[in-house]
MIMI-147904 format. One line per field, with one value per residue (C-alpha): z, x, y; residue in one letter; residue number from 1. Coordinates in nm, 3 decimals, padded with zeros to 5 digits. Each point is the difference from the previous one (the first is absolute). Layout:
<recs>
w (Z; ...)
u (X; ...)
v (Y; ...)
r (A; ...)
k (NUM; ...)
</recs>
This chain:
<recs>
w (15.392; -00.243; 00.110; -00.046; 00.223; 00.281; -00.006; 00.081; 00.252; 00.180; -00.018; 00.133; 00.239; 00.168; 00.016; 00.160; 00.291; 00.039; 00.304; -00.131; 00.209; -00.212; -00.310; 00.093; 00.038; -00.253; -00.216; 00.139; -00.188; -00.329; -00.011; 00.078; -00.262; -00.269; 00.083; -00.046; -00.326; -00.325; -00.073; -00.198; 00.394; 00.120; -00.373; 00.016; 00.384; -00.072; -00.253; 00.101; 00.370; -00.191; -00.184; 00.292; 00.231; -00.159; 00.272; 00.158; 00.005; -00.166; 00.352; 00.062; -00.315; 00.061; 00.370; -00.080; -00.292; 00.198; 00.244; -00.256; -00.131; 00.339; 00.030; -00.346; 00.105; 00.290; -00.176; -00.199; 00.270; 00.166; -00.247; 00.199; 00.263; -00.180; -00.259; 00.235; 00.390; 00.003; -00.231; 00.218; 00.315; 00.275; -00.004; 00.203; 00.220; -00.181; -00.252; 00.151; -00.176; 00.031; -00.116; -00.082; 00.148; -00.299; -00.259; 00.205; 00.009; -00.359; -00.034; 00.203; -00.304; -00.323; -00.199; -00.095; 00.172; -00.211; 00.198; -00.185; 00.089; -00.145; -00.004; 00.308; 00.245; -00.016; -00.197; 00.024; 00.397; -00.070; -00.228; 00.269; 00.294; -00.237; -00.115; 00.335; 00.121; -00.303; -00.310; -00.299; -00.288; -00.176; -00.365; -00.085; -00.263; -00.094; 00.106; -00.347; 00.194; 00.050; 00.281; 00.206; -00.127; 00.151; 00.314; 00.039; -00.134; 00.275; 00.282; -00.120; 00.077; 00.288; 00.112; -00.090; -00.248; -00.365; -00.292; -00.323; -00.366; -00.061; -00.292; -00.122; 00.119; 00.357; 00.006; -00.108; 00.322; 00.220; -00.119; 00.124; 00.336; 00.102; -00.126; 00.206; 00.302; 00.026; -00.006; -00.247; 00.059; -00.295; 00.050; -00.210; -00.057; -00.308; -00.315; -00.239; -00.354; -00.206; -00.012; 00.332; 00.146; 00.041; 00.063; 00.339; 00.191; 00.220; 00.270; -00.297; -00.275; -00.274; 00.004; -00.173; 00.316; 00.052; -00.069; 00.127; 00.320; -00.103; -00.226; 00.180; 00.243; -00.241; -00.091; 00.363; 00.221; 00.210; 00.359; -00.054; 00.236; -00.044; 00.168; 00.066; 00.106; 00.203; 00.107; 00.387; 00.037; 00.158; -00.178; 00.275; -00.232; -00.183; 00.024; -00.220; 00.028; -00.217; -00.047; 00.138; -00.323; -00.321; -00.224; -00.317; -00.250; -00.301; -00.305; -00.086; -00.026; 00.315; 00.148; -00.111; 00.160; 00.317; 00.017; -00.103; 00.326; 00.204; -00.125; 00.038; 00.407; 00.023; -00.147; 00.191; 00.338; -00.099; -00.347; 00.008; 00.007; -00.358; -00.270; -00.182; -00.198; -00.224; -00.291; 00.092; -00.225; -00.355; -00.177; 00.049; -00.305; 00.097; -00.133; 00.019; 00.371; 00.132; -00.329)
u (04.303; -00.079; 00.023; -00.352; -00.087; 00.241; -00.136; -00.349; 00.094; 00.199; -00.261; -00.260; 00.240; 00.025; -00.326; -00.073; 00.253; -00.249; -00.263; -00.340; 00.037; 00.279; -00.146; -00.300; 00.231; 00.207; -00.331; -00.122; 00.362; -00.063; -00.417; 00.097; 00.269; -00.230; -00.244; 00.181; 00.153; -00.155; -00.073; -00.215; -00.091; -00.089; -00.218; -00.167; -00.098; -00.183; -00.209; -00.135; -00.038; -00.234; -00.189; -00.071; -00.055; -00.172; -00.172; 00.318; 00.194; 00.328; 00.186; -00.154; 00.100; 00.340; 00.042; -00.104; 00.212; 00.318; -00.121; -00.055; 00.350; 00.125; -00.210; 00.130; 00.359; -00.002; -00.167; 00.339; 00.211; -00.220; 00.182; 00.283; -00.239; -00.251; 00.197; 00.319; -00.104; -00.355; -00.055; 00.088; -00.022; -00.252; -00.257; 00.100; -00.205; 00.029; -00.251; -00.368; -00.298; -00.350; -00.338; 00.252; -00.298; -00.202; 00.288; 00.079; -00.379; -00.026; 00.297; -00.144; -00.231; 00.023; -00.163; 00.377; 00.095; 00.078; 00.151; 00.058; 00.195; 00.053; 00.429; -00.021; 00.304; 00.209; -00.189; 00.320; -00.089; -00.367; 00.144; 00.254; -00.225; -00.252; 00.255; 00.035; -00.322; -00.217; 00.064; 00.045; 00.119; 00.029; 00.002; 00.384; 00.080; 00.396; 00.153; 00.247; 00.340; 00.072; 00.220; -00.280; -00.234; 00.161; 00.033; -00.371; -00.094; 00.259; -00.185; -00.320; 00.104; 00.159; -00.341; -00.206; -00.207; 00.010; -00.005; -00.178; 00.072; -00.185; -00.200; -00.274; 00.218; 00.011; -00.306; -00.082; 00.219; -00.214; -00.322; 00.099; 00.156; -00.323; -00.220; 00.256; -00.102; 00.329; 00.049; 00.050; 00.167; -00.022; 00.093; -00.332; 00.040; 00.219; -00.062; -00.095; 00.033; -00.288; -00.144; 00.028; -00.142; -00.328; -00.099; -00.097; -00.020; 00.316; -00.013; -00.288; 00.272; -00.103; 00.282; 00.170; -00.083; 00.086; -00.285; 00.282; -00.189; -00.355; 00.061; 00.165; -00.257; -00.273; 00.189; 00.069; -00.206; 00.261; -00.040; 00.156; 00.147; 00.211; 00.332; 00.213; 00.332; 00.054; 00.334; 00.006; 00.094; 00.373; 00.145; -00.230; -00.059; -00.349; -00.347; -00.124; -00.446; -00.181; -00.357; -00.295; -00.135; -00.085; -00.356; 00.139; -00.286; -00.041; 00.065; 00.356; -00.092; -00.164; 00.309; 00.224; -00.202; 00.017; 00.348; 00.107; -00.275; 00.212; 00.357; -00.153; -00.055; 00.312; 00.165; -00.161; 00.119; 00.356; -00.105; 00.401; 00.111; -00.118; 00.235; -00.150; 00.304; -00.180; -00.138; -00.347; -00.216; 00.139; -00.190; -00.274; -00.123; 00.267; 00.354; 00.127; -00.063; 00.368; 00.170)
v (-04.077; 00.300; 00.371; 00.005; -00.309; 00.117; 00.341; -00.122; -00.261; 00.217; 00.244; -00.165; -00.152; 00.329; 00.092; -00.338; 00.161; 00.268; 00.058; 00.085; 00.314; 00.081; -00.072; 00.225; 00.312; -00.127; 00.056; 00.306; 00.178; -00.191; 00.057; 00.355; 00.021; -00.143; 00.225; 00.316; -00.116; -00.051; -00.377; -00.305; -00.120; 00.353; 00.060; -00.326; 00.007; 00.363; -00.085; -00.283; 00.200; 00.244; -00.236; -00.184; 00.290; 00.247; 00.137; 00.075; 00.338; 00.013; 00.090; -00.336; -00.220; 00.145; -00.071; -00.347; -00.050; 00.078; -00.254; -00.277; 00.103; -00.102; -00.269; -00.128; 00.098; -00.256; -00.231; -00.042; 00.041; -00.298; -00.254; -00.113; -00.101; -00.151; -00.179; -00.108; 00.087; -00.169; -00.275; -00.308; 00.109; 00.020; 00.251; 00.334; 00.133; 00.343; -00.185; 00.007; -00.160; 00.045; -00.208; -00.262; -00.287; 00.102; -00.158; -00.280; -00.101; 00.024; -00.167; -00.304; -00.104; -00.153; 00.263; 00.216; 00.334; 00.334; 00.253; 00.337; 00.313; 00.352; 00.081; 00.199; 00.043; -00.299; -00.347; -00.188; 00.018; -00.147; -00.278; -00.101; 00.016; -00.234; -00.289; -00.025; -00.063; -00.192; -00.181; 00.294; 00.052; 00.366; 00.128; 00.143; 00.208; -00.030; 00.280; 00.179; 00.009; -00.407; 00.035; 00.197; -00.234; -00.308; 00.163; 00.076; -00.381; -00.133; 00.217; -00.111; -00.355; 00.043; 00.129; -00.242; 00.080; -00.173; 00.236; -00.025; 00.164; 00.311; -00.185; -00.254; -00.272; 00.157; 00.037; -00.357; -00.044; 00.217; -00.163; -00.368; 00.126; 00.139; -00.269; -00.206; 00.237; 00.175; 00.384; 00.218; 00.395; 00.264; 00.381; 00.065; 00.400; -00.065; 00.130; -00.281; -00.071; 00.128; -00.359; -00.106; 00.305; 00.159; 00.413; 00.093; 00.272; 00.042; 00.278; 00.137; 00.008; -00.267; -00.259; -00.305; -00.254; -00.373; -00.257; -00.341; 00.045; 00.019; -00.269; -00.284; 00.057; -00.052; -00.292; -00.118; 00.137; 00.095; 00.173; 00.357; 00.261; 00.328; 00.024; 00.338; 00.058; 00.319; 00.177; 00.154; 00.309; 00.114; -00.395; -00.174; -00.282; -00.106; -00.098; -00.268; 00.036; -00.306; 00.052; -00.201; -00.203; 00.195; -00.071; 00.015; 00.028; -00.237; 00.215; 00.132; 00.376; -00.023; -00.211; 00.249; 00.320; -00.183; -00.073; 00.343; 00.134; -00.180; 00.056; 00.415; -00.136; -00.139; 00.300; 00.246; -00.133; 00.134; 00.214; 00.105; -00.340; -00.109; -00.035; 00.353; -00.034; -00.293; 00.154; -00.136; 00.171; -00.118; -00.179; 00.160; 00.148; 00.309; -00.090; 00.311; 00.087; -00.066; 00.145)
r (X; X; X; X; X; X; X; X; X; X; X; X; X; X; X; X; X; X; X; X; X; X; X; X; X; X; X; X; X; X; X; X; X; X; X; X; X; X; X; X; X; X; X; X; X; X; X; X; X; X; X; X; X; X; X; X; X; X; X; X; X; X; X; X; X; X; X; X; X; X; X; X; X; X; X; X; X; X; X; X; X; X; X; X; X; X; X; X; X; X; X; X; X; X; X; X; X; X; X; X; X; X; X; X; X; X; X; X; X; X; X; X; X; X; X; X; X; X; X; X; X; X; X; X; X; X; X; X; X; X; X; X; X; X; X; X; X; X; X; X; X; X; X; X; X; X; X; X; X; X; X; X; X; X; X; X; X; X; X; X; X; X; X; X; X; X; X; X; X; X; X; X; X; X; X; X; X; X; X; X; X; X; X; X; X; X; X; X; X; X; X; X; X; X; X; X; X; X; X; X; X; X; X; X; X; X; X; X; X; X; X; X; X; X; X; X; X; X; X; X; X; X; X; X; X; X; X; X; X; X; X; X; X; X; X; X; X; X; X; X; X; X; X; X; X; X; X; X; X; X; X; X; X; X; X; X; X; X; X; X; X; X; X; X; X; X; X; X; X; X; X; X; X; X; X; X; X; X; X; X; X; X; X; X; X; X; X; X; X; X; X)
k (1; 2; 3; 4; 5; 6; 7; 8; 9; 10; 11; 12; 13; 14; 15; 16; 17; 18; 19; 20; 21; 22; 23; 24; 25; 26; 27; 28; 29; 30; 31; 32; 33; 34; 35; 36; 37; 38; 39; 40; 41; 42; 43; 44; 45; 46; 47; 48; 49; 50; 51; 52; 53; 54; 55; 56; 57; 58; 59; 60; 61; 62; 63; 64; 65; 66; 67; 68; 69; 70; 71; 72; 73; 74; 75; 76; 77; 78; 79; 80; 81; 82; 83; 84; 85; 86; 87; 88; 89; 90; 91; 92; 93; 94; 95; 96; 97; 98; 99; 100; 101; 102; 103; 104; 105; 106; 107; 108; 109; 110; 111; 112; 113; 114; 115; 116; 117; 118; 119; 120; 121; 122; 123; 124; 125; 126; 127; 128; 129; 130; 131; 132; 133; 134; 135; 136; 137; 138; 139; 140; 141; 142; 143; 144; 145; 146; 147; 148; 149; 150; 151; 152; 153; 154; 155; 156; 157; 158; 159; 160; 161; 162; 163; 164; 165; 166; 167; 168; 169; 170; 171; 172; 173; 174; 175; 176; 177; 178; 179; 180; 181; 182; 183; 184; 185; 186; 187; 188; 189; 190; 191; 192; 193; 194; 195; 196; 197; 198; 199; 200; 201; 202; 203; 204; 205; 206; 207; 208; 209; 210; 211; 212; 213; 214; 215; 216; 217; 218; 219; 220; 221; 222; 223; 224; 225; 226; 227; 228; 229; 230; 231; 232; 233; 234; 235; 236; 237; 238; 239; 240; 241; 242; 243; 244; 245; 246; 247; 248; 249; 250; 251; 252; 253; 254; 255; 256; 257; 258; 259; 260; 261; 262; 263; 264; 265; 266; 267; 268; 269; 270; 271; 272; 273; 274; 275; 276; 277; 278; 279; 280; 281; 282; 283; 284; 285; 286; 287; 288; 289; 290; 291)
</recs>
């Protein structure tokens, strides 16, 4: 075993050891540490703050930057549990789900299920809580480090789920499981490549936004929901909320404005929770805006 592979298993092996009580205060220190220091996280999370807040004050974009630092902070510290602790076993009843009837009706069809989600608090606990409840499969992006990535594809398995590639042959795969009836779970806030990708407002900031789901629902005609992932407060566990059943409209640009609407709702139940980190807005007609 390489320095490199032990280092990460043994890692994640403690963190897996962890309480989620202890990971909370664990990431109340190292939020609060990254927030007092200079830092890509710390640059990234206040622009994109601004640009989607305008109307706040700056006390305001601060205070909530520190808390999406700490948000973002337990987030990692979350990976022992999610990638070692949960995948496998039975659902804990620190995990609570709501409007979870409107999936499984969908899901009793033939038409395909999309279920879409923004990265808010923990999506490795959504994935999880869905492989174990309907027929899905996910797109996956490889992850650089190969040692990281093969723990991440061995969690995904173990919870039930069936991963795709990131790419027209994934999405080739996608396309037959829904017209098969089976479900089909994207985290849809990413920021596409130029030609898969359409601009839409985002929080009232033009942005580079995902047409997959618009698209294989034209193609499908799919029943659609959102789905969110939110982290208790104090390491009390999570909330998983699935929306009653979408109308998706039938042109992309319309599509698009309608899932980024919702992804705004979704956000705005825990605004600190998103990943602010992502550089969202690129893309955009603005390259410069992070530099």
């Amino acid at each position: 075993m390489s320095l490199n592979k032990a280092f990460i298993y043994i890692f994640l092996r403690l963190l897996s050891k962890l309480s989620l009580q202890s990971i909370n205060k664990l990431g109340m220190v190292l939020g609060s540490i990254l927030n007092l220091t200079p830092n890509r996280h710390k640059k990234i999370t206040l622009i994109n703050l601004r640009l989607a807040f305008p109307k706040l004050e700056e006390e305001e974009i601060i205070s909530l930057c520190k808390k999406s630092l700490i948000e973002t902070s337990i987030t990692l510290l979350e990976s022992g549990y999610v990638w070692m602790k949960l995948p496998g076993s039975n659902l804990p009843m620190s995990i609570q789900t709501r409007g979870f009837e409107h999936i499984l009706k969908s899901a009793e069809g033939t038409q395909g299920l999309i279920v879409f989600t923004p990265h808010q608090a923990n999506i490795e606990v959504l994935i999880n809580y869905l492989g174990q409840q309907i027929d899905c499969c996910v797109p996956y992006s490889e992850i650089k480090n190969k040692y990281l990535n093969s723990y991440v594809k061995n969690a995904r398995a173990k919870m039930g789920v069936r991963m795709v590639e990131d790419d027209i042959s994934g999405v080739k795969v996608l396309l037959k499981n829904l017209k098969e009836g089976r479900a089909v779970a994207i985290a849809s806030d990413q920021v596409p490549e130029l030609s898969g990708g359409e601009l839409s407002k985002f929080f009232e900031q033009d942005c580079l936004s995902m047409t997959l789901i618009s698209k294989l629902h034209q193609k499908t005609n799919a029943k659609i929901h959102s789905m969110v992932c939110i982290r208790e407060a104090n390491g009390k566990g999570f909330k998983l909320i699935f929306s009653p059943q979408l109308n998706m409209p039938p042109t992309t640009k319309e599509g698009v404005d309608t899932m980024n609407k919702e992804l705004e709702k979704c956000i705005m139940l825990a605004p600190e929770q998103y990943a602010w980190e992502y550089k969202k807005y690129r893309r955009a007609g603005n390259e410069n805006i992070y530099n």
